[in-house]
C-alpha positions as CSV (number, residue, x, y, z in Angstrom):
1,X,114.6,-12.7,7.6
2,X,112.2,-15.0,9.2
3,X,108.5,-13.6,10.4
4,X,109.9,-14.0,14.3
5,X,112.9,-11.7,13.6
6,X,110.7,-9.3,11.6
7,X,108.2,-9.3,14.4
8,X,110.6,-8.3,16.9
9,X,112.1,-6.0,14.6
10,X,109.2,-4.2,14.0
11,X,108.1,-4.5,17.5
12,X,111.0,-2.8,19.2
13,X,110.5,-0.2,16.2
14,X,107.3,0.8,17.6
15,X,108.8,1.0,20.8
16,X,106.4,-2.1,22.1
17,X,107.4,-4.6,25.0
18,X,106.0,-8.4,24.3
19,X,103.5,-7.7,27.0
20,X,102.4,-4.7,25.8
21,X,101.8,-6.1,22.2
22,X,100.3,-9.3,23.5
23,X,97.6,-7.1,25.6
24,X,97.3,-5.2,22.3
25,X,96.7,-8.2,20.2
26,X,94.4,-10.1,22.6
27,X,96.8,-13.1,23.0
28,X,99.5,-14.3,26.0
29,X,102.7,-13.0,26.2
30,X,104.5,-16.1,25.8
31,X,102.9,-16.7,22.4
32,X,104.6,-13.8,21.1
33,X,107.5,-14.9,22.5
34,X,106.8,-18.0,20.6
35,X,106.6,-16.2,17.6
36,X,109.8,-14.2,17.9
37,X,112.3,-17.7,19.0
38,X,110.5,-20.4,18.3
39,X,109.5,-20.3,14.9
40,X,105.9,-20.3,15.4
41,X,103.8,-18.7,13.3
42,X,100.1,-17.2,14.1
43,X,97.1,-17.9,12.4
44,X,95.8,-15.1,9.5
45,X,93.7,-13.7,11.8
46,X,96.2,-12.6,14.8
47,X,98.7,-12.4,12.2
48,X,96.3,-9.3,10.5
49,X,96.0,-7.8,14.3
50,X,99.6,-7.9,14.8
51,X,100.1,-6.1,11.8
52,X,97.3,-3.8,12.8
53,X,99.0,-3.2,15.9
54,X,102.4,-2.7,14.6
55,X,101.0,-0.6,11.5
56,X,103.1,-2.3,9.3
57,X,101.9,-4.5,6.1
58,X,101.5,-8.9,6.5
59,X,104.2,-8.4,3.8
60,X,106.9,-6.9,5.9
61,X,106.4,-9.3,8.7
62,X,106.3,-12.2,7.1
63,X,109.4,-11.7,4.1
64,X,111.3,-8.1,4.9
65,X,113.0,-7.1,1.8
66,X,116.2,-5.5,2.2
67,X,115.7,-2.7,-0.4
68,X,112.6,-1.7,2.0
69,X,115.8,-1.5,4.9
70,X,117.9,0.8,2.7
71,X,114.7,3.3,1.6
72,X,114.0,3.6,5.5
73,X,117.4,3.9,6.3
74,X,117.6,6.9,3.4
75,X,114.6,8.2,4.6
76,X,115.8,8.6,8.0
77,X,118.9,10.0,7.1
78,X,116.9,12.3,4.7
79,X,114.7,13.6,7.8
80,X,117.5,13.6,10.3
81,X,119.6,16.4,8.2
82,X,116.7,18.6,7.6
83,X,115.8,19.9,11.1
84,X,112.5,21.4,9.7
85,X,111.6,18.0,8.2
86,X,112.5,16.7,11.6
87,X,110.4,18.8,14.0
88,X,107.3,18.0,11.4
89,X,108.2,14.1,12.4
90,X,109.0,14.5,15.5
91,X,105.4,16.8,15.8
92,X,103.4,14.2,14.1
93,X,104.7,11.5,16.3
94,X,102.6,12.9,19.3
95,X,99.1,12.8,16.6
96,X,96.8,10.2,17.0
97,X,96.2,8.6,13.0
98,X,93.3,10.6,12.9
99,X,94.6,13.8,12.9
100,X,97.4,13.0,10.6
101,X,94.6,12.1,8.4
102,X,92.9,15.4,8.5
103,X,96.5,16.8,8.2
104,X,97.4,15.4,5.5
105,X,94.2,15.9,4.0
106,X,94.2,19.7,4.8
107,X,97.9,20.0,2.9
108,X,96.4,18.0,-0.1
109,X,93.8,20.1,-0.3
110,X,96.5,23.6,-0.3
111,X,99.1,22.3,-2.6
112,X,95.6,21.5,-5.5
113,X,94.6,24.7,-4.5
114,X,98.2,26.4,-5.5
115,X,97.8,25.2,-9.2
């Protein structure tokens, strides 16, 4: 896949408009645009906000690797038949980073405690 389909891919996957990721990334909306139909490629530094933004690696915009397409797809299947698993998503979704941080964190700290 090239870095536009990537970017829109990733985009839409964060549920982002191209307005609302150009306001987040400090650049017009037509230059993502750009980006996503026009082959046109960002410099290092917007390119390192976008994936910022998008919280996704430089990697996966610029060369998506299919095997990274069928782990999420597993994954998601994994989470979607285990409505426990699912409810933990879907209740994480609604944290800010840092307080899946301390989260995670706290349950690190419990499962070394258990040994």
């Amino acid at each position: 896949m090239s870095f536009g389909e990537n970017l829109k891919k990733m985009r839409k996957k964060r549920g982002l408009t191209q307005k609302e990721l150009a306001e987040l990334v400090g650049i017009k909306r037509s230059t993502v645009a750009g980006y996503e139909s026009k082959n046109q490629e960002p410099s290092y530094e917007i390119l390192k906000k976008i994936s910022d933004t998008l919280q996704c690696s430089i990697d996966t915009l610029l060369d998506f690797n299919e095997k990274n397409a069928v782990k999420e797809k597993s994954l998601l299947k994994e989470i979607t038949d285990n409505k426990e698993l699912e409810q933990l998503v879907d209740y994480l979704k609604e944290m800010d980073s840092k307080d899946i941080s301390f989260y995670r964190k706290l349950i690190e700290f419990i499962e070394a405690e258990k040994n």
